[in-house]
TORDRENKE-169242 format. One record per residue (C-alpha): residue number from 1; x negated, y, z negated. Coordinates in Angstrom, 2 decimals. Last residue first. Layout:
N
pos, xx, yy, zz
NUM, X, Y, Z;
...
//
This chain:
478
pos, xx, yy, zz
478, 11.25, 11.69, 21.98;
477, 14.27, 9.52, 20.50;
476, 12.61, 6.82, 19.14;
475, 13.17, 3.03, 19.57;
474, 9.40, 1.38, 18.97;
473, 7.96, 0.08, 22.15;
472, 8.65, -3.83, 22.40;
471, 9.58, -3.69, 26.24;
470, 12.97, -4.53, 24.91;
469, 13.17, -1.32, 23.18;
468, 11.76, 0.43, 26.28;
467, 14.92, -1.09, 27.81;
466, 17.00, 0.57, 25.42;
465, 15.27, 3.58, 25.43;
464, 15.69, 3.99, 28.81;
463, 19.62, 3.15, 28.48;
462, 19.91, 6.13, 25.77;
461, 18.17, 8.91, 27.46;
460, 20.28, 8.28, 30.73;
459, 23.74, 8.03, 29.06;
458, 22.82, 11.18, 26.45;
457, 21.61, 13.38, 29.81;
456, 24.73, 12.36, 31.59;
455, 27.16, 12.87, 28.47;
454, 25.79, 16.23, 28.82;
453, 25.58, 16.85, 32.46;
452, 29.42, 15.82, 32.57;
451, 30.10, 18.75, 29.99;
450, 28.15, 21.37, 32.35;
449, 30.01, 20.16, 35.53;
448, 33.28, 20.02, 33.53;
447, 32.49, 23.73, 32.69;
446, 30.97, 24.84, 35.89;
445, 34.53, 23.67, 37.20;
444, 36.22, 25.51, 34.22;
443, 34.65, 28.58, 35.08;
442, 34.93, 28.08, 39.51;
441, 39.04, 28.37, 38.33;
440, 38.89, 31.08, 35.45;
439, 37.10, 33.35, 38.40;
438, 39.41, 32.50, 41.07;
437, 42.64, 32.90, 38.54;
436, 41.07, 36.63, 37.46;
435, 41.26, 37.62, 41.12;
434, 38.31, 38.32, 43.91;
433, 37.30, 41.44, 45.07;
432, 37.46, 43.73, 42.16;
431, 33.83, 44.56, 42.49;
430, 33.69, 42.72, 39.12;
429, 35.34, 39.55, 40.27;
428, 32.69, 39.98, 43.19;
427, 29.83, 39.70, 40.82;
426, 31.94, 37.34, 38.32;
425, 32.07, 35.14, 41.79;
424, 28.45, 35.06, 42.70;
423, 27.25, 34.23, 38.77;
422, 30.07, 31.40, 39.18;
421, 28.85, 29.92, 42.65;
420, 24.62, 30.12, 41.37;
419, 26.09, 28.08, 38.05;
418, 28.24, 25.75, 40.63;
417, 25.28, 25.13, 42.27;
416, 22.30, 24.37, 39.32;
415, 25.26, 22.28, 37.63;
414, 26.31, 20.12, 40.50;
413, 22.21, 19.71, 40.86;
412, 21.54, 18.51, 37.01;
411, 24.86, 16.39, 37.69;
410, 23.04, 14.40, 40.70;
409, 19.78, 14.06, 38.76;
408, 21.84, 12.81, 35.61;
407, 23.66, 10.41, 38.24;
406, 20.39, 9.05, 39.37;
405, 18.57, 8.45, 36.07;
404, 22.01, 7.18, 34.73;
403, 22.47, 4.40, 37.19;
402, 18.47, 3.50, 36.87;
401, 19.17, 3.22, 33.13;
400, 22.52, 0.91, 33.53;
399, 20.57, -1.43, 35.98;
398, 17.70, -1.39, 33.68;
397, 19.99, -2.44, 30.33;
396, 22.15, -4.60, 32.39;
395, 19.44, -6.68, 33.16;
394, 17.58, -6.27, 30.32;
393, 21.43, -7.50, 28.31;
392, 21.85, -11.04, 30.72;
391, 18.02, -12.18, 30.07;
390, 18.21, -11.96, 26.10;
389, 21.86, -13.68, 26.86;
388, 19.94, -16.10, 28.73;
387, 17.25, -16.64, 26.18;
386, 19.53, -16.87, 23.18;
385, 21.48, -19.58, 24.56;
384, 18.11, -21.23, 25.99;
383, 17.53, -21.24, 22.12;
382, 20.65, -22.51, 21.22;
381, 20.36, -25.52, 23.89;
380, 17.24, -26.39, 22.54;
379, 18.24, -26.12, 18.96;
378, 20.95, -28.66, 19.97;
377, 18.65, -31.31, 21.39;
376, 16.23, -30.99, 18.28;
375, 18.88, -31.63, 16.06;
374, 19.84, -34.62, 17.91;
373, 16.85, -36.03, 17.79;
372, 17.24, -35.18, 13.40;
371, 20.35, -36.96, 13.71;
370, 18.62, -39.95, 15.37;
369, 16.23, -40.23, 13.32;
368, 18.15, -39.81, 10.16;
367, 20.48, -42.84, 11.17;
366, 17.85, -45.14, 11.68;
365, 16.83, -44.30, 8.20;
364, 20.20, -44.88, 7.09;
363, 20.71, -48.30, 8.24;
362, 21.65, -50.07, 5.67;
361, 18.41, -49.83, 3.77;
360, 17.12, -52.85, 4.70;
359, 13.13, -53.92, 4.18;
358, 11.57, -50.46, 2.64;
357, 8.75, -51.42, 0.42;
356, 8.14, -49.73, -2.97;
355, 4.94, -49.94, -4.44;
354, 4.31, -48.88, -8.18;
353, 1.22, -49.19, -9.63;
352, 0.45, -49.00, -13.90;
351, -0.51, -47.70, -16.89;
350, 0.66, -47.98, -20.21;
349, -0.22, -46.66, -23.91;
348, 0.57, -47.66, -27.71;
347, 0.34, -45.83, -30.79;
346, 2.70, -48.34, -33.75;
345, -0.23, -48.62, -35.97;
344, -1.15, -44.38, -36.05;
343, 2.70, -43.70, -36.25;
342, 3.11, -45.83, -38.57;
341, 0.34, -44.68, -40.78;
340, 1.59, -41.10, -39.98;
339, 5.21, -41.58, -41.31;
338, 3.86, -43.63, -44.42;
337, 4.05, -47.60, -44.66;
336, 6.32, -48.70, -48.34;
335, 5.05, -51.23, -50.24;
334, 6.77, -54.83, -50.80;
333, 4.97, -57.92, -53.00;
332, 5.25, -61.10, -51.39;
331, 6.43, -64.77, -52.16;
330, 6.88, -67.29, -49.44;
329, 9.93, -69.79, -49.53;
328, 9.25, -72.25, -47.05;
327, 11.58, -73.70, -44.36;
326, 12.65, -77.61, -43.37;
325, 15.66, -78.36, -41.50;
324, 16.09, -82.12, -40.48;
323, 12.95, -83.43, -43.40;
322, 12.31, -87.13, -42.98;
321, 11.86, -88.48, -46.59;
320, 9.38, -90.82, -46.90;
319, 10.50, -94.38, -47.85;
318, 8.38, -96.41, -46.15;
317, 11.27, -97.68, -43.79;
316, 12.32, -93.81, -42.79;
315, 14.04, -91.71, -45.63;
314, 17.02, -89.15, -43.99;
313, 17.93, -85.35, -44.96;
312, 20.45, -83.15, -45.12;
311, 19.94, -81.50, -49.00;
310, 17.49, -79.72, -47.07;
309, 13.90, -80.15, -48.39;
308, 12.10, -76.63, -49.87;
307, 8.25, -76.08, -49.34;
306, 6.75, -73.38, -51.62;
305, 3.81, -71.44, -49.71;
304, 1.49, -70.60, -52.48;
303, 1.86, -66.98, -54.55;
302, 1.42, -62.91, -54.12;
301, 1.16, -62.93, -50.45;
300, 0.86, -58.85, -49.77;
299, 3.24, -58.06, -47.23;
298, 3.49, -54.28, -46.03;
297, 6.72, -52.55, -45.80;
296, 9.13, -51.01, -42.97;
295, 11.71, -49.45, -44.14;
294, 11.97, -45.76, -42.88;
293, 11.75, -47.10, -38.79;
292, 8.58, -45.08, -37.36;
291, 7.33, -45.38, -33.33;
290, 4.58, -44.66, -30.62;
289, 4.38, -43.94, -27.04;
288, 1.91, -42.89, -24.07;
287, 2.91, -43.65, -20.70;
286, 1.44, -44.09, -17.26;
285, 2.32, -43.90, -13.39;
284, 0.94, -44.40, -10.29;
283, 3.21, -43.71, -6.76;
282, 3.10, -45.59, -3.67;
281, 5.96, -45.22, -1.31;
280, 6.54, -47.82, 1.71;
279, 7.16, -46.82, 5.26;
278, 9.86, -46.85, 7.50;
277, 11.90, -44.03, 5.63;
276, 9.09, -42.19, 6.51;
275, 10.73, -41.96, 10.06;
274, 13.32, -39.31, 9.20;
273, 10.55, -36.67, 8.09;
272, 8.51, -37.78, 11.65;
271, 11.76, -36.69, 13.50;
270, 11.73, -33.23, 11.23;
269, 9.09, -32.56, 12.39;
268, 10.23, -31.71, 16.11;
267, 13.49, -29.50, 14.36;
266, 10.83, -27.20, 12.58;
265, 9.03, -27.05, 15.59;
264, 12.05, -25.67, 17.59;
263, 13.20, -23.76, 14.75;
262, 9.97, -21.93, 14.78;
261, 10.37, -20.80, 18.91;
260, 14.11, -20.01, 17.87;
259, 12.76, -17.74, 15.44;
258, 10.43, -16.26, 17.78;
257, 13.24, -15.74, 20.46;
256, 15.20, -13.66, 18.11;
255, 11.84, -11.29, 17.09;
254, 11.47, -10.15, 20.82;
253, 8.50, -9.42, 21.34;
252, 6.87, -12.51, 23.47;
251, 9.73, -12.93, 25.02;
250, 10.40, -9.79, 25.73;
249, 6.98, -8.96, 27.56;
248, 8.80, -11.67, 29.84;
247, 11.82, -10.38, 30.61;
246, 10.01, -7.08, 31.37;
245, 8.10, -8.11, 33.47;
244, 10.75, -10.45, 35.06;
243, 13.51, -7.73, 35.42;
242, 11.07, -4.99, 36.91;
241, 11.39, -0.94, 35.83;
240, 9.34, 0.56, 37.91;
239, 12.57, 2.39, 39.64;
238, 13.59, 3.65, 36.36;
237, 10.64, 6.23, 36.64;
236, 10.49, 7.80, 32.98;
235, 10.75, 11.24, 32.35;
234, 11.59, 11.91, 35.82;
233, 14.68, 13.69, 35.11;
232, 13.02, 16.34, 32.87;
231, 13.50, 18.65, 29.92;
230, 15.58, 16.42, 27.52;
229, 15.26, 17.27, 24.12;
228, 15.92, 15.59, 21.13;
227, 18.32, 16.92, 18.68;
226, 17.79, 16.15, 14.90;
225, 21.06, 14.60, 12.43;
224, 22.74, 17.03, 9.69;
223, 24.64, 15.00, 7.15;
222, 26.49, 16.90, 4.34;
221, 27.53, 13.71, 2.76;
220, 31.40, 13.76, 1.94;
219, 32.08, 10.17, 3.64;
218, 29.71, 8.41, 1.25;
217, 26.84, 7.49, 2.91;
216, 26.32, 3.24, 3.69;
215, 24.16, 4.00, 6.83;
214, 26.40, 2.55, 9.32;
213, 29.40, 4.26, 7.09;
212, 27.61, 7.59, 7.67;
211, 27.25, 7.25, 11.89;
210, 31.01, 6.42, 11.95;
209, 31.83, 9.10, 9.92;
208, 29.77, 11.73, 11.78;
207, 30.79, 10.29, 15.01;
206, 34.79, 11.13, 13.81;
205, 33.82, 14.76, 12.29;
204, 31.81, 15.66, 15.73;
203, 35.19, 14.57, 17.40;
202, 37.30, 16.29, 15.23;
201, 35.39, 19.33, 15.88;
200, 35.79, 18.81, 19.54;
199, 39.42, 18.44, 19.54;
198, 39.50, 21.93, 17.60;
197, 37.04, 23.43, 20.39;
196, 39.19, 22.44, 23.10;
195, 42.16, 23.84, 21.14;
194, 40.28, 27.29, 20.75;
193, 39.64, 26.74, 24.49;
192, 43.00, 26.57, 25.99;
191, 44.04, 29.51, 23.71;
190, 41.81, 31.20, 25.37;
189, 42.99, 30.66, 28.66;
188, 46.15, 31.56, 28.40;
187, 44.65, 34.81, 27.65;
186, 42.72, 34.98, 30.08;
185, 45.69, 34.39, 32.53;
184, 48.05, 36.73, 30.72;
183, 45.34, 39.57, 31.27;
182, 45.90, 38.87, 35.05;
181, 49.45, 40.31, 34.39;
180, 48.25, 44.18, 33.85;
179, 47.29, 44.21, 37.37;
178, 44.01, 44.58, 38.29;
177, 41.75, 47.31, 39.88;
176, 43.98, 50.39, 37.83;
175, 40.73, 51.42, 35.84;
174, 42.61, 49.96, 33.08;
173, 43.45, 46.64, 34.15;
172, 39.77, 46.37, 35.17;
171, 38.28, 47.38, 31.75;
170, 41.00, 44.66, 30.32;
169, 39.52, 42.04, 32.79;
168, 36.30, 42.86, 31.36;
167, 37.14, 42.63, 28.02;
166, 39.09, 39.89, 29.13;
165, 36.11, 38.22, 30.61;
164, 33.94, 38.34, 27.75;
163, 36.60, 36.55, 25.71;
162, 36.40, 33.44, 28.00;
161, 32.58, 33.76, 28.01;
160, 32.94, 33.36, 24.29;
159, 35.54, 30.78, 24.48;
158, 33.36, 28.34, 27.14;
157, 30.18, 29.07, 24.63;
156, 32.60, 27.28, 21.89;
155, 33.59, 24.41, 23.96;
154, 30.00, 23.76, 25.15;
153, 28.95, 23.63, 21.42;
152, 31.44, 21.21, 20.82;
151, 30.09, 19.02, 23.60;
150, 26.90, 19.18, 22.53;
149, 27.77, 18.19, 18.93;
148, 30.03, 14.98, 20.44;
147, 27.19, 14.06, 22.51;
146, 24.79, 14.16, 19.19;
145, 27.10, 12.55, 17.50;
144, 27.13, 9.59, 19.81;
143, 23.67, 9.42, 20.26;
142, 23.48, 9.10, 16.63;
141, 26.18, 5.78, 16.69;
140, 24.29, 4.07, 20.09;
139, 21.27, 4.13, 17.76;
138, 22.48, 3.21, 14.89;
137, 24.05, 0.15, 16.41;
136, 20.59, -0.80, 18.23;
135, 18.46, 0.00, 15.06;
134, 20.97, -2.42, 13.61;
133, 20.61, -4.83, 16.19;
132, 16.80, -4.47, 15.40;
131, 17.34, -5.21, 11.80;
130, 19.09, -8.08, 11.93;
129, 16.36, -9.52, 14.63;
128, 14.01, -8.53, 11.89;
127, 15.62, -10.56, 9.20;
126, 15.72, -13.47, 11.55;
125, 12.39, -13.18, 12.19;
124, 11.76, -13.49, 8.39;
123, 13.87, -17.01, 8.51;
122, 11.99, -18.46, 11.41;
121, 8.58, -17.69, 9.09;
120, 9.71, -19.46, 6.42;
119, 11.59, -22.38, 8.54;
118, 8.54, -22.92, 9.92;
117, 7.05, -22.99, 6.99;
116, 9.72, -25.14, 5.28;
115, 8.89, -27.71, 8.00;
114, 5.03, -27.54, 7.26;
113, 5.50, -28.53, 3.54;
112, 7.96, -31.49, 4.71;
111, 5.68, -33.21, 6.91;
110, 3.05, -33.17, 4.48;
109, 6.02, -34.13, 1.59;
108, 7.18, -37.45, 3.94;
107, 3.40, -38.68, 5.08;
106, 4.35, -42.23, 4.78;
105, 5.27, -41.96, 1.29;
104, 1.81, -41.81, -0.50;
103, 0.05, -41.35, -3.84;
102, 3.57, -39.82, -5.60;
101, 2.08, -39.34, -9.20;
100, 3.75, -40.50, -12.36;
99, 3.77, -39.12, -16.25;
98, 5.29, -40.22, -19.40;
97, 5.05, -38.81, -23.06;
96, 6.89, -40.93, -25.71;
95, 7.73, -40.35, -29.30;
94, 10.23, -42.54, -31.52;
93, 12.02, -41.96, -35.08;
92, 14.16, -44.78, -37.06;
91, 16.23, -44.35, -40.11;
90, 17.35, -47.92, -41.62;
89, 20.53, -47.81, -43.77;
88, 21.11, -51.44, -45.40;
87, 22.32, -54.86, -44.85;
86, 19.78, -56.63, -43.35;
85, 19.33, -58.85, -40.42;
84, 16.15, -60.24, -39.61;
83, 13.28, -58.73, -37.06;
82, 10.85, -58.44, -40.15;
81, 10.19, -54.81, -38.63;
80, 12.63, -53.78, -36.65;
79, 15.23, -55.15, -39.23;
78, 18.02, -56.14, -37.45;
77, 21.98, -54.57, -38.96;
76, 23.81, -55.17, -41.30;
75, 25.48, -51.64, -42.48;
74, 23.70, -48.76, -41.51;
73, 22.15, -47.33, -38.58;
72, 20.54, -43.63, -38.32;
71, 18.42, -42.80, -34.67;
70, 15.78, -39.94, -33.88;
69, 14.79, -39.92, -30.47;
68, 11.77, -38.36, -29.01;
67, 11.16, -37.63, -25.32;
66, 8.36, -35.78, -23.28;
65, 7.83, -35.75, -19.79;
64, 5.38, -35.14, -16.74;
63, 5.95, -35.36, -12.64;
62, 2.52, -35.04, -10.78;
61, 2.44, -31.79, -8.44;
60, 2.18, -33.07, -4.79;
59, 6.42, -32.12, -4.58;
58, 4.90, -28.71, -5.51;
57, 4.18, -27.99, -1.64;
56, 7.82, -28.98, -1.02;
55, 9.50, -26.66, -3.75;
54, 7.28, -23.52, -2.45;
53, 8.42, -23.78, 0.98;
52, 12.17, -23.99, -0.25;
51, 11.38, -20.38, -2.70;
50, 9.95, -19.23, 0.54;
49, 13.36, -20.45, 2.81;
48, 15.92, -19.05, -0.06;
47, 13.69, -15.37, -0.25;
46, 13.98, -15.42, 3.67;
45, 18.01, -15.60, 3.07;
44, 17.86, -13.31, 0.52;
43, 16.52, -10.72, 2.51;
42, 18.69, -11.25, 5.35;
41, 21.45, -10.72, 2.67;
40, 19.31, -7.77, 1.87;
39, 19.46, -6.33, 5.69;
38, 23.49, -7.56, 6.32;
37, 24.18, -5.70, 3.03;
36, 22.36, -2.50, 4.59;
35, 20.22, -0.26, 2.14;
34, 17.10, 0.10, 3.07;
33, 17.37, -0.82, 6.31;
32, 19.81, 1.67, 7.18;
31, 17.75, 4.72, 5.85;
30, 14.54, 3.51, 7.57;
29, 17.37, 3.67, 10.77;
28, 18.42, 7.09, 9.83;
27, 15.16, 8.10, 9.10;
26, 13.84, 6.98, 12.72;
25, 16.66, 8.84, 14.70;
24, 15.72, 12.29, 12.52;
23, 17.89, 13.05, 9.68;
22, 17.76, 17.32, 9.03;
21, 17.90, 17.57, 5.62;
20, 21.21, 20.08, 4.58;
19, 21.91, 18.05, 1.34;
18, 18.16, 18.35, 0.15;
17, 18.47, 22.38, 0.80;
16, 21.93, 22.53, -1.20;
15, 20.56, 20.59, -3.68;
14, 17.71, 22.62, -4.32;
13, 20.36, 25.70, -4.39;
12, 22.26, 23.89, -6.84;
11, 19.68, 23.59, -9.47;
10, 18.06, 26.93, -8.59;
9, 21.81, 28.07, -9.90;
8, 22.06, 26.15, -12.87;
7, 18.63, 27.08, -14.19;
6, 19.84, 30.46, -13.53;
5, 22.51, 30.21, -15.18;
4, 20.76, 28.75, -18.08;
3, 18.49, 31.04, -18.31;
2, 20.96, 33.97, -18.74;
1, 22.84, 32.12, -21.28;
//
């Protein structure tokens, strides 16, 4: 019993240590793709293209068959083998084995085979550009918690320096340097920031859940994410950052404009797909086949061919009958031919060329061409789509990131001088020369100051990356 409480116990501590994991930026997104629907239906979708590649290249593959019937008839019916009618139940077997060979149809399966590679390759792009705007969604959901974290742990340093200064207040009150009411103040105050800190909690709680249903956790995950640090405004110098250098290192990175690149040349083959319909096909073909019907017999003649006169019958001038409908009676003995003797007799084969040559089609051809011009028309305009909007977002992304370069520098100064202001006035609050108001008054301005730094610091980390991202460099938080 002993053991297995213990066994128990290790159990739960293990899972106590795997539940509190710290998640770093780049697990959470390895996380994400893992396990995102829009990821595997991605997935699927580059499976469909491979699986289409694959089709085409067979198309070269000769086509092969088998077939056998087996057939009863009964009642009169034509002898296969004397070709007369009989009345009587014949049982009939056939085999056959076919096979043809496309030789040429003006190029149709080449063309084809190098379409479904581009639309291979277009179709994994695709799957990365669905991962990168999840990166991009994860992303923007972390820094989120992490804001909301820093922001709750401002709240609770702004209640312990709150409850600092009533004891201080209260060692005031009773040295007789303050009146008894300035304890009201603080205490007012207090309250203030409990219920900061409660809105702040719900905060972290809110980011949390929006961060676990990106990554597909159930809403009861004890999920811990890392903290990066910040230590300098001139990480990076926003000022370098140029639209068209950076415009065009994304267009050679981007994974969106690569697919539209591939669509581009799948749409330009797919004119000479349309035109094949010009040209004829060529294919060679050949059979094997053989047969059994249950009564066929062999003839043996057993006696002289017996002329017999129709009773409808004429006698020229010499008196010779002239015979209207004359047949012969021929004797034969019957015997039975075996399955495999027939078989064997009946083995016949077949080759041959077929050429089919396109003269009117009613129009369709045509048709294809032009669809398949227009196709290319309309993956230009997608792709210069994609391009601008590509264009429009680095634009915003290095005009937001030189923004929040310069107003993290301005809040890193509001900070440094409003923290030199406060540590003046609690020296002069504890002289007794200024009044608890004063000192709760330059403590929620260094407050705001030190909250606005945050989101600051968050903005400005954030929007660099962003434009490192469409630099090509890997998004990571360091």
């Amino acid at each position: 019993m002993i053991r297995l409480s213990l066994t128990l116990f290790l159990g739960l501590f293990v899972f106590g240590l795997q539940a509190q994991e710290v998640w770093s930026l780049e697990k959470c997104i390895k996380h994400a793709m893992d396990n995102s629907l829009s990821v595997k239906q991605a997935d699927l979708s580059v499976r469909r293209a491979e699986l289409a590649d694959k089709g085409n290249k067979n198309a070269r593959l000769p086509n092969v068959s088998a077939s056998t019937s087996v057939a009863l008839q009964s009642g009169r019916t034509v002898n296969p083998n004397t070709n007369t009618i009989e009345n009587a139940a014949i049982f009939s077997n056939s085999h056959g084995l076919s096979a043809s060979v496309l030789l040429y149809n003006g190029s149709q399966i080449k063309n084809s085979i190098k379409q479904s590679e581009f639309d291979f390759m277009a179709a994994q792009a695709d799957r990365n550009s669905t991962i990168n705007d999840l990166s991009l969604q994860i992303a923007g959901a972390y820094l989120n918690v992490l804001f909301a974290e820093e922001r709750l742990e401002n709240a609770n340093k702004r209640l312990e320096l709150t409850k600092a200064q009533l004891e201080q207040t209260d060692k005031l009150i009773n040295a007789g340097s303050l009146p008894r009411n300035d304890r009201l103040d603080i205490l007012a105050q207090i309250a203030q920031d409990e219920q900061a800190i409660i809105t702040q909690e719900n905060q972290v709680e809110l980011s949390l859940l929006n961060l676990k249903q990106l990554l597909l956790l159930e809403p009861d995950f004890d999920l811990q994410i890392e903290r990066p640090t910040i230590t300098s405004t001139t990480t990076v110098n926003t000022d370098a950052f140029g639209l068209v250098d950076i415009y065009q290192k994304a267009l050679q990175t981007q994974p969106q404009i690569k697919a539209g690149e591939l669509r581009m040349k799948s749409a330009e083959i797919g004119i000479d797909i349309a035109k094949a319909g010009y040209y004829p096909t060529v294919s060679l073909f050949g059979s094997l086949r053989s047969s059994y019907i249950s009564n066929a017999k062999t003839r043996k003649l057993v006696g002289p061919e017996v002329p017999i006169i129709d009773a409808n019958y004429t006698v020229d001038i010499d008196g010779i009958p002239t015979v209207l409908t004359p047949y012969s009676q021929i004797a034969f003995e019957e015997n039975k031919i075996g399955y495999f003797s027939q078989m064997n007799d009946q083995f016949g084969q077949s080759v041959g060329l077929n050429v089919n040559i396109p003269i009117y089609n009613n129009g369709r051809t045509k048709i294809a061409e032009e669809q398949a011009e227009l196709n290319i028309v309309n993956t230009q305009v997608a792709n210069e789509q994609i391009k601008q909007q590509l264009k429009a977002s680095i634009q915003n992304a290095i005009a937001d990131a030189k923004a929040a370069q310069k107003q993290l520098a301005a809040n890193e100064k509001t900070v440094e001088a409003l923290t030199a202001a406060y540590a003046n006035m609690e020296k002069r609050f504890k002289l007794g020369s200024v009044n608890t108001f004063e000192l709760t008054t330059a403590k929620n301005r260094l407050d705001q100051a030190e909250v606005d730094l945050i989101v600051a610091k968050y903005n400005y980390l954030y929007t660099v990356k962003i434009v490192e991202f469409y630099e090509g460099k890997e998004l990571r938080l360091d």
